[in-house]
Biopython code that builds the backbone (N, CA, C, O; Angstrom):
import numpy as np
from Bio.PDB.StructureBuilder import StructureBuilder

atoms = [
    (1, "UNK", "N", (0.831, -1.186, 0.000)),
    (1, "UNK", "CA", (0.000, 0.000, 0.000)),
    (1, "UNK", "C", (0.873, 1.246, 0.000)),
    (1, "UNK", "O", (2.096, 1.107, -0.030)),
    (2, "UNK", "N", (0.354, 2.382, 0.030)),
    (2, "UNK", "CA", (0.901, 3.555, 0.339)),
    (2, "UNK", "C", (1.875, 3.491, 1.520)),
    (2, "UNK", "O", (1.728, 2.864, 2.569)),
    (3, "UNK", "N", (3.130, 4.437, 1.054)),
    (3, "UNK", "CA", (4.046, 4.755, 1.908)),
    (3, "UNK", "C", (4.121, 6.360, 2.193)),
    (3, "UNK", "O", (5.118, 7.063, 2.028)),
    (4, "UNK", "N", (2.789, 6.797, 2.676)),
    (4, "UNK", "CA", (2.403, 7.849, 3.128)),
    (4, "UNK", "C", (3.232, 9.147, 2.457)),
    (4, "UNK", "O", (3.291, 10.187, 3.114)),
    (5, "UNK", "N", (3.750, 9.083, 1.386)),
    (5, "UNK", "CA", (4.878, 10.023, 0.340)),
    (5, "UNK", "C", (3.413, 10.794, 0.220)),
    (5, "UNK", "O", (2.260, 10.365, 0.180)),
    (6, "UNK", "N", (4.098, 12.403, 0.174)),
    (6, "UNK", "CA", (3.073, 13.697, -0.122)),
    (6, "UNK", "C", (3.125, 13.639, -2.115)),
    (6, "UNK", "O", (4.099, 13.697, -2.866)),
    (7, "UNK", "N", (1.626, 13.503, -2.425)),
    (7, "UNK", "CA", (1.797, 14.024, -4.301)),
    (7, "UNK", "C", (0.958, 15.539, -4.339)),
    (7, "UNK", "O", (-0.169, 15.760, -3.894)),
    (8, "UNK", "N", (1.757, 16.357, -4.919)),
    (8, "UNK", "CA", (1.203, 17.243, -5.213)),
    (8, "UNK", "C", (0.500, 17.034, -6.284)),
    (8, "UNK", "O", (1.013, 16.250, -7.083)),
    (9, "UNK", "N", (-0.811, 17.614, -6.647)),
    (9, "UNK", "CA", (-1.213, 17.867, -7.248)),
    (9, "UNK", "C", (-2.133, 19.188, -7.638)),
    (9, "UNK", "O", (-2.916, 19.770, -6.888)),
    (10, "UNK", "N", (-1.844, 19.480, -8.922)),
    (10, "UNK", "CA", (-2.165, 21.008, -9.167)),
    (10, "UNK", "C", (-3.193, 20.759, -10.192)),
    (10, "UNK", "O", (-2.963, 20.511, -11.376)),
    (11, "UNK", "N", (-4.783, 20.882, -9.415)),
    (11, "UNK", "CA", (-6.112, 21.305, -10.137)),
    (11, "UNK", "C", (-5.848, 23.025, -10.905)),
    (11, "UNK", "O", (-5.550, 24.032, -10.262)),
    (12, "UNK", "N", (-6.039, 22.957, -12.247)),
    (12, "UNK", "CA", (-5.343, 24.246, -12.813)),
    (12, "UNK", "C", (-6.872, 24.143, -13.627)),
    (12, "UNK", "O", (-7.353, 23.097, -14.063)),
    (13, "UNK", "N", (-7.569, 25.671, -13.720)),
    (13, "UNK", "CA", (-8.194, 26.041, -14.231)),
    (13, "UNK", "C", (-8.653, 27.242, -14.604)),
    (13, "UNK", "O", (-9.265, 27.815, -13.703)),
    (14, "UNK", "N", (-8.544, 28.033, -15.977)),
    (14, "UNK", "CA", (-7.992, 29.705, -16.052)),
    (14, "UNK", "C", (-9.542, 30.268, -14.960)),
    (14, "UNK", "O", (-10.686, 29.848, -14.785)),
    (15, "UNK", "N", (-8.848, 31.223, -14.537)),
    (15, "UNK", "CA", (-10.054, 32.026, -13.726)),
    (15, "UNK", "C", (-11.147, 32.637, -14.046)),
    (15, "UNK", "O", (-11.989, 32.949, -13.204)),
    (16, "UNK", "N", (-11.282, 32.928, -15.562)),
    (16, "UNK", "CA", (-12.366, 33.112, -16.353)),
    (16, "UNK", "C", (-13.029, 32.000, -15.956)),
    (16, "UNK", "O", (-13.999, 32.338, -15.277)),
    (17, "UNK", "N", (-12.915, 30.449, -16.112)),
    (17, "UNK", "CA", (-13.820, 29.560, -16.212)),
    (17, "UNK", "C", (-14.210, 29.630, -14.529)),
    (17, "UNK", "O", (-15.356, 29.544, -14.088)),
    (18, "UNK", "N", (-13.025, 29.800, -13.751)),
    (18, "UNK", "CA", (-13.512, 29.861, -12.638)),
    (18, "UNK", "C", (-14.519, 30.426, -11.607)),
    (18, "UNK", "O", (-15.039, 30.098, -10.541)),
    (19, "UNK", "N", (-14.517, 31.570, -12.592)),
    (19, "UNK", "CA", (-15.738, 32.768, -12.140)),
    (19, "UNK", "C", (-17.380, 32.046, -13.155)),
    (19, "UNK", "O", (-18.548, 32.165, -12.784)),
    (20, "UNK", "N", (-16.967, 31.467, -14.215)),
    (20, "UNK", "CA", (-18.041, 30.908, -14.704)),
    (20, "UNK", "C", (-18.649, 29.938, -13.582)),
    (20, "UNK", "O", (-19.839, 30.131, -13.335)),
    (21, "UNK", "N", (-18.090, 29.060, -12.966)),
    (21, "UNK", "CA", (-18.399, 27.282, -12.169)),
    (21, "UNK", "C", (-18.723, 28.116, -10.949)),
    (21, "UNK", "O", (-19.118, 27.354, -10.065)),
    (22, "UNK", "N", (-18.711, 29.682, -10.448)),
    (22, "UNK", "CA", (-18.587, 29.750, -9.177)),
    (22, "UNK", "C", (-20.155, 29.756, -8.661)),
    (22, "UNK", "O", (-20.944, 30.646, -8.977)),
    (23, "UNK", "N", (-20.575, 28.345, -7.605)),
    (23, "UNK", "CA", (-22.226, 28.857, -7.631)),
    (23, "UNK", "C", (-22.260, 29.281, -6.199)),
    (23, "UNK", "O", (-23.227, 28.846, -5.574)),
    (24, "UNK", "N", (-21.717, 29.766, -5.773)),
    (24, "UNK", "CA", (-21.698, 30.766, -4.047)),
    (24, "UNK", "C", (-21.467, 31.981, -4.668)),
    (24, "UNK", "O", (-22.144, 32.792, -4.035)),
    (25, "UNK", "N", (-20.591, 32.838, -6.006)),
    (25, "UNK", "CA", (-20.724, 34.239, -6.186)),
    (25, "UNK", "C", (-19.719, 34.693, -5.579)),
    (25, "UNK", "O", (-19.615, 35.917, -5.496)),
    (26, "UNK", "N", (-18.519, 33.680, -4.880)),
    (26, "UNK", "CA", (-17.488, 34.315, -4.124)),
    (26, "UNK", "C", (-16.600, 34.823, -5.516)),
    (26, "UNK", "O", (-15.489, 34.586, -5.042)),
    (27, "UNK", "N", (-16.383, 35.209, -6.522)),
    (27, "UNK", "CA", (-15.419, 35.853, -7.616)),
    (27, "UNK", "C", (-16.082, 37.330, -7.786)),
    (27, "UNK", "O", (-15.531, 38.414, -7.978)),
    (28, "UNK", "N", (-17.327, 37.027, -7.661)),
    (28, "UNK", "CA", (-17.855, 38.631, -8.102)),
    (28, "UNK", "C", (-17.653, 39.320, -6.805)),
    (28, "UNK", "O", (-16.936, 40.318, -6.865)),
    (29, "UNK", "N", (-18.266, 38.911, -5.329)),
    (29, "UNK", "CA", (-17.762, 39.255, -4.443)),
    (29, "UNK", "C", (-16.526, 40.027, -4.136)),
    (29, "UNK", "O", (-16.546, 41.154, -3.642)),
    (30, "UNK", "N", (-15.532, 39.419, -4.429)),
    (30, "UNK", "CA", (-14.628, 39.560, -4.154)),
    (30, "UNK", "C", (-13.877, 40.442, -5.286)),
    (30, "UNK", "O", (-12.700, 40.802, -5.317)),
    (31, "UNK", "N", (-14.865, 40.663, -6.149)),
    (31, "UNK", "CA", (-13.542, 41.795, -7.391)),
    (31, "UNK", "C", (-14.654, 42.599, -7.278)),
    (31, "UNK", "O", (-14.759, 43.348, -8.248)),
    (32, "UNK", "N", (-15.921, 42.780, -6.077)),
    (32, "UNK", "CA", (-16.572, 44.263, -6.008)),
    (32, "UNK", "C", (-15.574, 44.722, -4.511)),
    (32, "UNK", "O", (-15.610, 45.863, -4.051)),
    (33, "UNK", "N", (-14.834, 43.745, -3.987)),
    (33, "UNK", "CA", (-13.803, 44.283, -2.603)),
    (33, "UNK", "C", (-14.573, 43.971, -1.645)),
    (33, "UNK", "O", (-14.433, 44.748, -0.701)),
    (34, "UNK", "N", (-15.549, 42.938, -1.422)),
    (34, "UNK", "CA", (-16.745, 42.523, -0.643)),
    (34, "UNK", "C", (-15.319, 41.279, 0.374)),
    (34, "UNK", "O", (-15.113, 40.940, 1.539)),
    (35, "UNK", "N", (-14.794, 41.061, -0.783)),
    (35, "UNK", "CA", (-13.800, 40.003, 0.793)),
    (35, "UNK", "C", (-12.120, 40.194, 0.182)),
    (35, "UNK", "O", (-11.761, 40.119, -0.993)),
    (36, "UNK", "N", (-11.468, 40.398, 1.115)),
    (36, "UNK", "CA", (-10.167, 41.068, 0.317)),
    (36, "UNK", "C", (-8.863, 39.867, 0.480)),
    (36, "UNK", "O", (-8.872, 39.061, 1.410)),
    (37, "UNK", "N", (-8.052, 39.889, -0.300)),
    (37, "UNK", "CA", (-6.875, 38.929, -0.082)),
    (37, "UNK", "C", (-7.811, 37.591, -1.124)),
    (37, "UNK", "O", (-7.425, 36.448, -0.881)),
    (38, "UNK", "N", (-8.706, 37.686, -1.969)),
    (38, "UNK", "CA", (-9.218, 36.239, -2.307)),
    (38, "UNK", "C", (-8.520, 36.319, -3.702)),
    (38, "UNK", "O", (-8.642, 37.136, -4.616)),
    (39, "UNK", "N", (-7.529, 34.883, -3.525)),
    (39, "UNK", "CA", (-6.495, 34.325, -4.710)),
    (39, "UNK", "C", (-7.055, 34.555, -5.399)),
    (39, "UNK", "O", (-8.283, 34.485, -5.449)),
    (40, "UNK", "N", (-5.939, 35.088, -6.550)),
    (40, "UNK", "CA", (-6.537, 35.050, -8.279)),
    (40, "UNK", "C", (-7.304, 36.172, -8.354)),
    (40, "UNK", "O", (-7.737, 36.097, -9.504)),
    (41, "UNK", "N", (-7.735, 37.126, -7.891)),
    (41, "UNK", "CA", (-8.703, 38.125, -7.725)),
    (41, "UNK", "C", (-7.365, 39.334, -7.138)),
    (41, "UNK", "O", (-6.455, 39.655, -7.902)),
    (42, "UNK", "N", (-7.459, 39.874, -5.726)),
    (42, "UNK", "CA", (-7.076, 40.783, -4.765)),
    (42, "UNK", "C", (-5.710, 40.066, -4.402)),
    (42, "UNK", "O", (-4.953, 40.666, -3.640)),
    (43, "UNK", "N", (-5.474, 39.270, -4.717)),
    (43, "UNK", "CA", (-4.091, 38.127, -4.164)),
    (43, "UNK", "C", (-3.661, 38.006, -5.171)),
    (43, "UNK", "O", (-4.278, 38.104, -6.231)),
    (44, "UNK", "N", (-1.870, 37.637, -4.942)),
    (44, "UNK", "CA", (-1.855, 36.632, -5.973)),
    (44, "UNK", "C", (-1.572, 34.893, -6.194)),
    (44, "UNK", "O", (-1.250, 34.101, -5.308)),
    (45, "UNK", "N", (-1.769, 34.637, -7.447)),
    (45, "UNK", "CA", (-2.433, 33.396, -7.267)),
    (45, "UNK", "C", (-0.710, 32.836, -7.264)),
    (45, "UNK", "O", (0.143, 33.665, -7.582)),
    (46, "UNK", "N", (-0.351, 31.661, -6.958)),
    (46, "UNK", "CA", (1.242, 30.957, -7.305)),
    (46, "UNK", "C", (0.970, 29.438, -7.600)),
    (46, "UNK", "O", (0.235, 28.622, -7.044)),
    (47, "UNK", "N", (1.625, 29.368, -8.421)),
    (47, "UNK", "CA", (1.408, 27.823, -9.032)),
    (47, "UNK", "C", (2.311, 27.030, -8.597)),
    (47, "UNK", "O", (3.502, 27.343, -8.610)),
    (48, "UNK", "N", (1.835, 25.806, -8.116)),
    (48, "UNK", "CA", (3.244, 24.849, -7.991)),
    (48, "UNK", "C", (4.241, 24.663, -8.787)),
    (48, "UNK", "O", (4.132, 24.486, -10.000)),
    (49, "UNK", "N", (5.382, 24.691, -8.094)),
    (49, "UNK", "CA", (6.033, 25.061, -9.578)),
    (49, "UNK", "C", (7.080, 23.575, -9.962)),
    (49, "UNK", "O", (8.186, 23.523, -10.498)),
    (50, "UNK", "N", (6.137, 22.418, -9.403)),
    (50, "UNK", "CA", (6.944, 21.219, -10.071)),
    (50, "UNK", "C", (5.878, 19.827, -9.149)),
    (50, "UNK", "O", (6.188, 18.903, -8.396)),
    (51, "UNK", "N", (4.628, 20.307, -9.690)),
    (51, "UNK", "CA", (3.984, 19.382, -8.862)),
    (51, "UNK", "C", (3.767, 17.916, -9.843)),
    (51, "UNK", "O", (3.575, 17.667, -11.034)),
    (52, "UNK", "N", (3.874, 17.398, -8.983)),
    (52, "UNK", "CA", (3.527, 15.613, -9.590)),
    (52, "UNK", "C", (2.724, 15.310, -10.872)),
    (52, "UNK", "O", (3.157, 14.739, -11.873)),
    (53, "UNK", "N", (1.141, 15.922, -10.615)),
    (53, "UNK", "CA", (0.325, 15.866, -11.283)),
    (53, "UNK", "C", (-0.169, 17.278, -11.650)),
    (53, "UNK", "O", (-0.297, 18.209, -10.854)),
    (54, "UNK", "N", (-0.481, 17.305, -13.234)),
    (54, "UNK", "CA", (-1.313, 18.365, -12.925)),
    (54, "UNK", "C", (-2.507, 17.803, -14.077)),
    (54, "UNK", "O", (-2.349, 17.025, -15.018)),
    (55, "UNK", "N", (-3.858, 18.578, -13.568)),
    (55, "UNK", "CA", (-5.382, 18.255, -14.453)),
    (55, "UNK", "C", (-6.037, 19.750, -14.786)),
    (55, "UNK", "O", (-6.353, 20.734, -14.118)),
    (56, "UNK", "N", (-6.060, 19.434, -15.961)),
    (56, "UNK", "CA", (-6.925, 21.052, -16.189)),
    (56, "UNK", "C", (-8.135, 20.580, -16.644)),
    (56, "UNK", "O", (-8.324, 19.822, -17.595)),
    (57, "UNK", "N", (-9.191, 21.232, -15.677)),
    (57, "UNK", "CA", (-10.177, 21.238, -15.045)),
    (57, "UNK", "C", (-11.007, 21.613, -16.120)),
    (57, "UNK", "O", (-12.125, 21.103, -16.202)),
    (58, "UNK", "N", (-10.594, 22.489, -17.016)),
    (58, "UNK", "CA", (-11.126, 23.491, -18.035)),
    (58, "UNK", "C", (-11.137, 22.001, -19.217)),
    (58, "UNK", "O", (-12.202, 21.397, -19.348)),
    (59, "UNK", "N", (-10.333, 21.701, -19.720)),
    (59, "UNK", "CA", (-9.978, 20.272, -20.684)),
    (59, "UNK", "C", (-10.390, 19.411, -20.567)),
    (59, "UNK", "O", (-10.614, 18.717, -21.559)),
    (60, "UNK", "N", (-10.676, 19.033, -19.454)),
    (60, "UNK", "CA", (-10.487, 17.333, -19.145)),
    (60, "UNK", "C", (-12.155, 17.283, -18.393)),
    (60, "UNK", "O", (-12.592, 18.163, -17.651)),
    (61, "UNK", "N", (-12.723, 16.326, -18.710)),
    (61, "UNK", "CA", (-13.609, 15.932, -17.587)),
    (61, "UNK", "C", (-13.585, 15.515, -15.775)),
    (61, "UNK", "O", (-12.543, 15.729, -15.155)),
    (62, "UNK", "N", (-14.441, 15.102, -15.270)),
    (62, "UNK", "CA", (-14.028, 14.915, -14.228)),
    (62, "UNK", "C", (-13.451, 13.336, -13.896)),
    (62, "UNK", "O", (-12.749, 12.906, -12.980)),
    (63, "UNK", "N", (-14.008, 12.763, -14.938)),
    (63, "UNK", "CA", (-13.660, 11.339, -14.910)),
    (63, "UNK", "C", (-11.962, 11.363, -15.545)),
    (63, "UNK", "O", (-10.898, 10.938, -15.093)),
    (64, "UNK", "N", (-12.327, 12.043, -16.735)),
    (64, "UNK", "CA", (-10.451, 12.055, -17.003)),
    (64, "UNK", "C", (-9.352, 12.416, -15.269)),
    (64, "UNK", "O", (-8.480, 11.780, -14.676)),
    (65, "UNK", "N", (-10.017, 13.692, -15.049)),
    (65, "UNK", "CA", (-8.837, 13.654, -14.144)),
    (65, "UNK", "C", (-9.149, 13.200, -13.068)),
    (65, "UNK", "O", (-8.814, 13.963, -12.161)),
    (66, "UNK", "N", (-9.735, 12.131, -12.667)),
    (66, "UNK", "CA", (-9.596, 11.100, -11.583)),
    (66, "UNK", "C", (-9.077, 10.080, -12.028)),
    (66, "UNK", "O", (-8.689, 9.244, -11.212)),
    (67, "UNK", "N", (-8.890, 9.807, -13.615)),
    (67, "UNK", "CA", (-8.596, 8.361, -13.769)),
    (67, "UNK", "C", (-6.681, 8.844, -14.238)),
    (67, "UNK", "O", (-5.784, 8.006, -14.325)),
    (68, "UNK", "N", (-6.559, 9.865, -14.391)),
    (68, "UNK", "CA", (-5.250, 10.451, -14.443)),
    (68, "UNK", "C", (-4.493, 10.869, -13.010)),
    (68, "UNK", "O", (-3.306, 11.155, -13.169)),
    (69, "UNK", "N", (-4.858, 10.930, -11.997)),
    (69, "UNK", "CA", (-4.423, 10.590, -10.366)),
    (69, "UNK", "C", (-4.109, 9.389, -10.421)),
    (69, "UNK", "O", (-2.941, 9.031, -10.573)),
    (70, "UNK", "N", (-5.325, 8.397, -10.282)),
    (70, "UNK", "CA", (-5.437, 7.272, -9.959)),
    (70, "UNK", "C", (-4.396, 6.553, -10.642)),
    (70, "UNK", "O", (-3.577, 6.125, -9.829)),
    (71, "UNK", "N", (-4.060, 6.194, -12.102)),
    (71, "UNK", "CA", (-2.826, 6.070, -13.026)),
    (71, "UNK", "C", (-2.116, 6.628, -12.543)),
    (71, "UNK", "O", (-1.459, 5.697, -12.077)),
    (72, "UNK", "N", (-1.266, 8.137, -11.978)),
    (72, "UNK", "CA", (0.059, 8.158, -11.454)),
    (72, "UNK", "C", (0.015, 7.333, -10.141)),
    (72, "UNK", "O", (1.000, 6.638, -9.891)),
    (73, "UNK", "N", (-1.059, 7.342, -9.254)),
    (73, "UNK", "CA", (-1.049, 6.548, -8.347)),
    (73, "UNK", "C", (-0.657, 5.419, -8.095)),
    (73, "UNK", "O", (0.215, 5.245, -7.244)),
    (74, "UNK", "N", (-1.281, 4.275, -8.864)),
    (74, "UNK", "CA", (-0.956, 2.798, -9.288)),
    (74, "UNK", "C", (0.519, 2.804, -10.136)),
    (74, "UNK", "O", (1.226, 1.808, -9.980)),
    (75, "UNK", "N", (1.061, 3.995, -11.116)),
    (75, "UNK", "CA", (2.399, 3.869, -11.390)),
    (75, "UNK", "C", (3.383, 3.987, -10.435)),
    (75, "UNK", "O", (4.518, 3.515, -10.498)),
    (76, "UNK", "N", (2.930, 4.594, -9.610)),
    (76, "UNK", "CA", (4.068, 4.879, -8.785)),
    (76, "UNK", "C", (3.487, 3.700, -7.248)),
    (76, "UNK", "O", (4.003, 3.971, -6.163)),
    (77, "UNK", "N", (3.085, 3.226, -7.267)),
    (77, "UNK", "CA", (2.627, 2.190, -6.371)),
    (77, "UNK", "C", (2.568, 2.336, -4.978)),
    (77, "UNK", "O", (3.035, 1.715, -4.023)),
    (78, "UNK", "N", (1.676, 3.593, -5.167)),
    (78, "UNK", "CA", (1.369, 4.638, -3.777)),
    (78, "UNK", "C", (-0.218, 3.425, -3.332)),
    (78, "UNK", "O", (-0.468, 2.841, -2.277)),
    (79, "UNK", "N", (-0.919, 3.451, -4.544)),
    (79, "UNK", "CA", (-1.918, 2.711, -4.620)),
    (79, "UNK", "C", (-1.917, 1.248, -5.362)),
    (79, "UNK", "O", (-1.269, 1.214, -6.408)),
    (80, "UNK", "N", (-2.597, -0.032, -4.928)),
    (80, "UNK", "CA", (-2.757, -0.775, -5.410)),
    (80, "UNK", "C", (-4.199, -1.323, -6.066)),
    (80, "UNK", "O", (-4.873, -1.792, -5.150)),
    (81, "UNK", "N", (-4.622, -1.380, -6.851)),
    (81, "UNK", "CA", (-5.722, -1.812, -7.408)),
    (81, "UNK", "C", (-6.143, -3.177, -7.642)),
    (81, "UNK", "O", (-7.224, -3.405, -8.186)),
]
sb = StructureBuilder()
sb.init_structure("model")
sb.init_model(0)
sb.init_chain("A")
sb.init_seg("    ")
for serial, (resi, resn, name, xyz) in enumerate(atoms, 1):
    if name == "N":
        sb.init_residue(resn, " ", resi, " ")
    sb.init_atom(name, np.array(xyz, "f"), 0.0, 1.0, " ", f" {name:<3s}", serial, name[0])
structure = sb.get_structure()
C-alpha cells in the first residue's frame, strides 16, 4: 500500500472559467472588494512550480482527471488496485 509520500497535485483552471463554475458568487464578491486577499482576484495566485500531477479542469472531464491521479497513483505504487 501507500508509503504515506506527499503528491502534489495542481487542479489548474484559467479564472475566467472559474468565475463561470462559481455557484456561491465568491469571484464577483470579491472583485466588487466585498472580501479582500481572495487568490486570483485581490491576491496573488502561485502555481506549484513542479507538482507531480497536474489536471486542467477546463480540458479534461471529471472522470479524465480522476482516472489520471489514480494512473500516477498505481504507477508509482502509492496505490494498489
Amino acid at each position: 500500500m501507500g508509503d504515506g509520500r506527499f503528491v502534489e497535485i495542481c487542479v489548474n483552471c484559467p479564472l475566467e472559467v472559474c468565475e463561470v463554475r462559481d455557484p456561491k458568487g465568491m469571484y464577483a464578491r470579491a472583485k466588487r472588494g466585498e472580501i479582500p486577499k481572495f487568490t486570483g482576484v485581490s491576491a496573488p495566485y502561485e502555481p506549484p512550480e513542479s507538482p507531480e500531477i497536474e489536471v486542467r479542469t477546463d480540458l479534461m472531464s471529471v472522470r479524465e482527471c480522476a482516472q489520471k491521479v489514480v494512473e500516477y497513483l498505481e504507477k508509482e505504487k502509492i496505490v494498489i488496485s
